[in-house]
N, C-alpha and C positions, 0 to 999 in steps of 0.2 A: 318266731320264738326267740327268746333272747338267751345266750346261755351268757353267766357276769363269774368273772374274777373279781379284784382287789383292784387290777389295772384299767380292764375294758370288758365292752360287750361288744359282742358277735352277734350280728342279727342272720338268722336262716331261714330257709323256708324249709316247711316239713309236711308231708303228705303222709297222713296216715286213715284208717278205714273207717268213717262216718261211726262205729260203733265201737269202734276206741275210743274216741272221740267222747261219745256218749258219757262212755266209765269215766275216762279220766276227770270229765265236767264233775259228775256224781261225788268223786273221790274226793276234788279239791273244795265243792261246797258242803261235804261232810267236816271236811276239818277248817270250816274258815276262809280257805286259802284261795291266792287265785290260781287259772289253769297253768300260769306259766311258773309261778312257784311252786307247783305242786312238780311239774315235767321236772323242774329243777332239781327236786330233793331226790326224783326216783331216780336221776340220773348221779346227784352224788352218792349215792346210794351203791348203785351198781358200780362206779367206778372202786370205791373201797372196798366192793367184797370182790373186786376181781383182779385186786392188787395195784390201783394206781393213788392209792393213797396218800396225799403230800407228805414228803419227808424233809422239807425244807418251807420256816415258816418265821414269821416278824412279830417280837414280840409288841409291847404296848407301847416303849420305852424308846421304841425304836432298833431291838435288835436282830441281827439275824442269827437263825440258828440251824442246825442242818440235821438230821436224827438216822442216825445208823442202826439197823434192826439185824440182830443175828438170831438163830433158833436156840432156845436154855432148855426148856425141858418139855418133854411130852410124856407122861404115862397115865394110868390112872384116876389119879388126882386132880390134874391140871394140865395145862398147855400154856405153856410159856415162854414169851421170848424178848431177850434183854434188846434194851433201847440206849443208843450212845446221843448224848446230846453233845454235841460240837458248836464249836464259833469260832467260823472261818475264819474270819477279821481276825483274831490272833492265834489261828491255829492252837489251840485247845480245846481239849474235852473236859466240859463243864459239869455233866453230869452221868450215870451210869443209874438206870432204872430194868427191874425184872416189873413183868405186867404180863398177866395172864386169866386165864378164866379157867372156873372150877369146872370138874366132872357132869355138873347134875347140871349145870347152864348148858353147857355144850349138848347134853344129850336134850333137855327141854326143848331147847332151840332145833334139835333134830338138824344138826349140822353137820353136814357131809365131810367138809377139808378142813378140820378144827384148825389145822396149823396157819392156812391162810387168813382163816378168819380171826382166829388171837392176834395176830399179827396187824392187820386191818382195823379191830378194836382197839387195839393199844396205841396203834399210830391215829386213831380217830379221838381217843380220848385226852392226848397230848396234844392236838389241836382245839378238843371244846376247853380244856384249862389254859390252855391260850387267849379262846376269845373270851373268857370271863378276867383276862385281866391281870394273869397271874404269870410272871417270870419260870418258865420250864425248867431251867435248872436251880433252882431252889426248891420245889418242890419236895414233899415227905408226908408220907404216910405213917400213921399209928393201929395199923392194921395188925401187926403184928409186933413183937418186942422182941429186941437184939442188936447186938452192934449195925446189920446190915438191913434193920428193918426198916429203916426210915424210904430207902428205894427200892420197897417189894409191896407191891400189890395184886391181890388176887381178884378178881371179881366171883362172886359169892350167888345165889339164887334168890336169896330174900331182899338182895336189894336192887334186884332185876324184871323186865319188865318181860309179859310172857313170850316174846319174840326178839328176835336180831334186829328187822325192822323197824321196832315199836322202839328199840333201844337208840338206834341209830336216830329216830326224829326227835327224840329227847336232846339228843345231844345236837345236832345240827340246829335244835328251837332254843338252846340255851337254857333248857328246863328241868336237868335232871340234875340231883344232888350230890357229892360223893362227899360222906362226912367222916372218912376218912383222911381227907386232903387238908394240907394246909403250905403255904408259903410260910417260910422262916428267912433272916436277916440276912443268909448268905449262898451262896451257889455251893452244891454239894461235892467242890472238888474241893473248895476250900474247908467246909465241915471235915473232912478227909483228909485232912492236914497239907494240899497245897499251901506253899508259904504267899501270900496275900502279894509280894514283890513280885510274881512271878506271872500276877492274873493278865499284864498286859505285855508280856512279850514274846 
């Protein structure tokens, strides 16, 4: 089995029970895929909902960027938790994102540690707007309207797919939409009145 980063592959060997085996084949010719991209997805899979989600990622452009998650809010409504997008190379923070998921997703999805998994979702979904291409700290949303709306997003029920899972291969196939999103001309510290002198030192 091959397990692939960005850099390299690791080849293993892996013993599992003849009727594992069986499903997993099932699974991965149910969707296309082969057995070894299939082992691949279930294991990125499991790494993001059990908290080892990449917090450090390169954009298209070439840059690197590093992403600090603290807890913002949990009640009723929502579970959310802000996202620091950093760049080491000049020491600054580029951008400042709140990203969470609604009540009625979190309960659909019948999810046990909502905290881990907002958290996991939002660090998952600032990596699929990475692979599409799009600079992370300029990002904004028009989800909602207000001075601070442009770095607030909720994730919502009707444009969600009926599982965690189902969500997450969306996003790892590069096939789910958020039309909410959009890249603009400038990184959001600068929208935020950092003075432009100051972006590189």
């Amino acid at each position: 089995m091959a397990l692939e980063d960005k850099q390299k592959t690791t080849n293993i060997s892996l013993r599992i029970p003849e009727e594992y085996r069986k499903r997993l084949q099932l699974q991965a010719d149910k969707k296309s895929i082969s057995f070894n991209a299939h082992l691949l997805r279930i294991l990125e899979i499991h790494l993001m909902s059990s908290g080892f989600g990449p917090t450090s990622l390169t954009s298209a452009s070439g840059r690197l960027f590093q992403i600090r998650c603290e807890p913002y809010l949990d009640n009723v409504d929502e579970t959310t938790w802000a996202f620091f997008v950093d760049e080491p190379k000049f020491e600054k923070e580029r951008a400042y994102y709140l990203i969470g998921i609604g009540r009625t997703v979190l309960r659909d999805w019948q999810v046990k540690d909502k905290v881990t998994v907002s958290k996991e979702v939002g660090l998952a979904l600032l990596n699929f707007y990475n692979r599409q291409g799009m600079e992370i700290d300029k990002l904004s949303w028009n989800q909602y309207t207000g001075p601070e709306a442009d770095g607030r997003r909720i994730l919502q029920v009707a444009e969600l797919p009926e599982t965690l899972e189902q969500f997450l291969d969306l996003l790892i196939a590069g096939s789910w939409t958020d039309r909410f999103v959009q890249q603009l001309d400038q990184s959001q510290d600068l929208r935020r009145g950092r003075p432009e002198s100051a972006l590189y030192r």
